[in-house]
C-alpha positions in Angstrom: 0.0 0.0 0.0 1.4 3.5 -1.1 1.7 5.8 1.6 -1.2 8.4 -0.1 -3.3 5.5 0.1 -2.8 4.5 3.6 -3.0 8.3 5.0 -6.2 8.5 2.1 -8.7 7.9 5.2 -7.2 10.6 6.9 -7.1 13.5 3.9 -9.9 12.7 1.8 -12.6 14.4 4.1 -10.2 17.5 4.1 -10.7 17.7 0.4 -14.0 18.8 1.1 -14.3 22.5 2.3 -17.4 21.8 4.6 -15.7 18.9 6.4 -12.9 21.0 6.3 -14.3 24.3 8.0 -16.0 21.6 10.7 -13.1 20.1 11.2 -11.8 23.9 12.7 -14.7 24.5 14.1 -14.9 21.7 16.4 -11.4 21.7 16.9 -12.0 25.2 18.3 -14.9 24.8 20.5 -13.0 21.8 21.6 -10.1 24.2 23.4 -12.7 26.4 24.5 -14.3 22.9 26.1 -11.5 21.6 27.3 -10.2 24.1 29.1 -13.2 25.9 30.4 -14.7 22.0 31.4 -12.2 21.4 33.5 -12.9 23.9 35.9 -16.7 23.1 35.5 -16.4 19.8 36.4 -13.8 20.5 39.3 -16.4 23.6 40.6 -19.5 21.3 40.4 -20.8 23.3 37.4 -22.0 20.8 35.4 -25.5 21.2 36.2 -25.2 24.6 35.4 -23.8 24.4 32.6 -26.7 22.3 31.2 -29.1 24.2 32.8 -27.5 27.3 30.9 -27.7 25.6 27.4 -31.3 24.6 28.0 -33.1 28.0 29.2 -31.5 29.8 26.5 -33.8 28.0 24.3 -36.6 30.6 23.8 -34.6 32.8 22.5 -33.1 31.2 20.2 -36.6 29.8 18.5 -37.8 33.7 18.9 -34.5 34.2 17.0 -35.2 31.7 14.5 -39.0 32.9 14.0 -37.6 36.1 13.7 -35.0 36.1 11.1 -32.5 37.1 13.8 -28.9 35.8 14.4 -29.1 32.6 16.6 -26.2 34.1 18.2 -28.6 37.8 19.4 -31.5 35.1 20.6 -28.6 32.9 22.4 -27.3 36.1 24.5 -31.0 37.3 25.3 -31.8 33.9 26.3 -29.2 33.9 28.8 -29.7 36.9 30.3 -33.4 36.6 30.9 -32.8 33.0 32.2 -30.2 34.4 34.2 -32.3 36.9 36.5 -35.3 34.6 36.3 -32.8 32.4 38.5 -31.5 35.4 40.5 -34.7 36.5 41.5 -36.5 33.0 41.8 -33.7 32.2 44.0 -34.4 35.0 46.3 -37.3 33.9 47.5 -36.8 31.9 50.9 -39.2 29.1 50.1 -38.3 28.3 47.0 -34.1 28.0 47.6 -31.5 28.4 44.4 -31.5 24.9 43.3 -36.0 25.1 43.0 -35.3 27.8 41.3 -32.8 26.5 38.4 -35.2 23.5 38.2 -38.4 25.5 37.9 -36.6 28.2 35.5 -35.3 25.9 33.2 -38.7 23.8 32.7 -40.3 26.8 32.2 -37.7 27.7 29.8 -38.0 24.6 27.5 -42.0 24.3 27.6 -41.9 28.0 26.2 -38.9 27.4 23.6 -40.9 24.4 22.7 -44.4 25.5 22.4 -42.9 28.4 20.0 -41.0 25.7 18.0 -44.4 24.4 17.1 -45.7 27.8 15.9 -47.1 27.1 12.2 -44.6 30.2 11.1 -41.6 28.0 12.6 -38.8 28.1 9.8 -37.9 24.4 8.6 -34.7 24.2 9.8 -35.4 24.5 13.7 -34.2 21.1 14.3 -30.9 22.8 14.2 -31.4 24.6 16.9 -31.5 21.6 19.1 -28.7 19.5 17.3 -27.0 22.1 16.0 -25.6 22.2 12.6 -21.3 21.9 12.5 -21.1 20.8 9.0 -22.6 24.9 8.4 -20.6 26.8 10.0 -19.4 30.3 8.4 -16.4 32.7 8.0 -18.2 34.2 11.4 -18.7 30.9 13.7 -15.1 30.2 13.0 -13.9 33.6 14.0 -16.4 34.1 17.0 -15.2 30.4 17.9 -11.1 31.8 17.8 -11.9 35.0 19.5 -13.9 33.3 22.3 -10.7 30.3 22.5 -8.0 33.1 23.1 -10.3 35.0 25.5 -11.1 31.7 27.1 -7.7 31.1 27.5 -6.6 34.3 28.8 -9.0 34.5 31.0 -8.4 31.4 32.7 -4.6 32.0 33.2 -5.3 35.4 34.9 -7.6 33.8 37.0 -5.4 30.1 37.5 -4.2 31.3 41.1 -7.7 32.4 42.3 -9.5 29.4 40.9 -7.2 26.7 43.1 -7.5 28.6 45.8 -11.6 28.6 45.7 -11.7 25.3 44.3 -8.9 24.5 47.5 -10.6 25.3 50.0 -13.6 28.0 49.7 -14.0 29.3 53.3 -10.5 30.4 53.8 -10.1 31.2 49.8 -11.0 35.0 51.1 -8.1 35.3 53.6 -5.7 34.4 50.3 -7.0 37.3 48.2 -9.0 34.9 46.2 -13.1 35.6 46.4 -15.4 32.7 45.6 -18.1 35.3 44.2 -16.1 36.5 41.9 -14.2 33.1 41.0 -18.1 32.1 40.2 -18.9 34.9 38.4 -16.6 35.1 36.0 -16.7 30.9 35.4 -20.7 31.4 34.8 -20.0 34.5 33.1 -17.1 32.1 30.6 -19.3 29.3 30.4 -22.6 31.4 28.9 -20.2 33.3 26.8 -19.1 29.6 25.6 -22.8 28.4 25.1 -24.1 31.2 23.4 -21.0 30.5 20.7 -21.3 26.8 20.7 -24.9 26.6 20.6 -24.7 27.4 16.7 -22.6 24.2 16.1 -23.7 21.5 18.5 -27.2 22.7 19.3 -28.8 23.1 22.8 -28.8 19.6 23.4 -25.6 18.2 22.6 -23.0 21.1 23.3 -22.5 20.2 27.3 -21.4 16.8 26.6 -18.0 18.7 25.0 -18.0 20.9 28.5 -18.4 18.1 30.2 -17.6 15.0 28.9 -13.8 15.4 28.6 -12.9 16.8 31.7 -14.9 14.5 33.5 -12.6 11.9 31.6 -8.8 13.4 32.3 -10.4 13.7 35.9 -9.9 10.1 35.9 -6.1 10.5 35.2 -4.7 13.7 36.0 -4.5 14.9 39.4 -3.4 18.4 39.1 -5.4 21.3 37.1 -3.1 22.0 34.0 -2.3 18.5 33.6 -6.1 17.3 33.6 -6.9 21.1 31.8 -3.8 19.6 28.9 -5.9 16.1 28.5 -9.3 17.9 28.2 -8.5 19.7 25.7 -6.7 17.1 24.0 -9.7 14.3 24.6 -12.1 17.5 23.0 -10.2 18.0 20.0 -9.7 14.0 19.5 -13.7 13.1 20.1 -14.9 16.4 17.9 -12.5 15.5 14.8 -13.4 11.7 15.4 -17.2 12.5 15.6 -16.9 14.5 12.4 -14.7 11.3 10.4 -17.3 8.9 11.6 -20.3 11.5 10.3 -18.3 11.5 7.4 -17.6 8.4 6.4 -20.9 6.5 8.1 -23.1 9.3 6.9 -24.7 10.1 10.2 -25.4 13.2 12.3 -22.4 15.1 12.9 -23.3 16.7 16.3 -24.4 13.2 17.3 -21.3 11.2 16.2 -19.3 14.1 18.2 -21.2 13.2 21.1 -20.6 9.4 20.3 -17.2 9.9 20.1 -16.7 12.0 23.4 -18.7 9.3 25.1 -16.8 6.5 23.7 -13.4 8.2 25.1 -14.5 8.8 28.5 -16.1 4.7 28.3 -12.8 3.7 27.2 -10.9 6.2 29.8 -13.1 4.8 32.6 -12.7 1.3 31.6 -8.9 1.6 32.1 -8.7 3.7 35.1 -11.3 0.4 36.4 -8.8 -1.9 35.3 -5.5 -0.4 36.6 -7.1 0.0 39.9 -8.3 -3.5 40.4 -5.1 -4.6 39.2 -3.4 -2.9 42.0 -5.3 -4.0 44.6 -5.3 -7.4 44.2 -1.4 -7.1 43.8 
């Protein structure tokens, strides 16, 4: 076998522009993902970070009915779901995580009830599974500009994260305050739906948040290690999703998903191993 005809698997799909411009996108979001999941799934934040993705789901089907940009309806969806939490939460009876709960259902009855509308554009579909193999010159540089901020961010804020994530009550005494180490993680991870959204959908895009980290978890022990292998794991699932939507001809945001889940199965599976291994030596 020639050598272009053993790497053929590997460069044919980059022959085609739309593979191609996926292929960036995803290996974009997957930085942003890796990175920025770490520190969701070592703050707790997963459930946030779904939460997020689903209440912003109005207005992106407002957005769609509209003619707007998915990205406008994604950032007014956030903010509205965002003080329907803050001031839901303030209420003594109902407590903070009632009021996620109840914002978010009432979020996606509403986003769905106006995804049924008769004047609902064809496409809306996308809007829930998101649509990578159509992503434009914009996505790709919205997806960049959000990767370096990401990235920036999080190194500015490296030493006041540990200390929170450390140990929260005394994080204060150190300099570091919780508030704002939440803050500007929430304020990250919306910025990182509301970009994502457009690719994987508002179902699928938390498994790359997620899904990853929760896997280098496994192996790593300390943040930039674990934070390395995240965004490694993202990259590797989101360009193996796309080459399996490619050459098996299925959903691309699915197979993305299929792929991250099939690295964590295979992390965990392992991990399972080695450690049984050592105990019974």
């Amino acid at each position: 076998m020639t050598e272009p005809a053993l790497f053929a698997p590997l460069t044919e799909p980059l022959s085609d522009s739309t593979t191609a411009r996926a292929l960036a996108e995803v290996a974009l979001l997957g930085v942003i993902g890796g990175a920025l999941g770490t520190w969701v799934v070592l703050y707790s934040l997963s459930y946030s970070a779904e939460s997020l993705s689903h209440a912003l789901l109005p207005g992106l089907v407002i957005a769609a009915l509209a003619g707007w940009p998915l990205l406008l309806g994604g950032l007014g969806g956030i903010v509205v779901a965002a003080l329907a939490v803050g001031l839901a939460g303030r209420i003594p009876a109902i407590g903070r995580d009632t009021a996620v709960a109840v914002v978010v259902t009432a979020a996606v009855g509403v986003g769905a009830l106006l995804a049924l509308s008769p004047d609902t554009p064809p496409g809306i579909q996308g809007i829930l599974f998101g649509d990578i193999l159509g992503v434009t010159d914009l996505d790709l540089a919205l997806a960049a500009s959000l990767a370096a901020i990401t990235l920036g961010a999080l190194r500015l804020l490296h030493g006041r994260l540990l200390a929170v994530g450390f140990d929260r009550s005394s994080a204060a005494a150190m300099g570091a305050s919780p508030t704002i180490a939440d803050l500007a993680l929430l304020a990250l991870l919306a910025a990182a739906i509301v970009v994502a959204v457009q690719a994987l959908g508002n179902l699928l895009l938390v498994a790359l948040l997620v899904g990853p980290a929760a896997a280098a978890r496994l192996v790593a022990r300390r943040a930039w290690p674990m934070m390395a292998l995240a965004t490694a794991l993202a990259v590797l699932g989101g360009a193996g999703g796309i080459y399996l939507s490619y050459y098996a001809e299925t959903a691309a945001g699915a197979s993305i998903v299929l792929a991250i889940v099939g690295l964590y199965a295979l992390i965990a599976a392992t991990t399972g191993v080695r450690l049984l291994a050592r105990r019974a030596g």
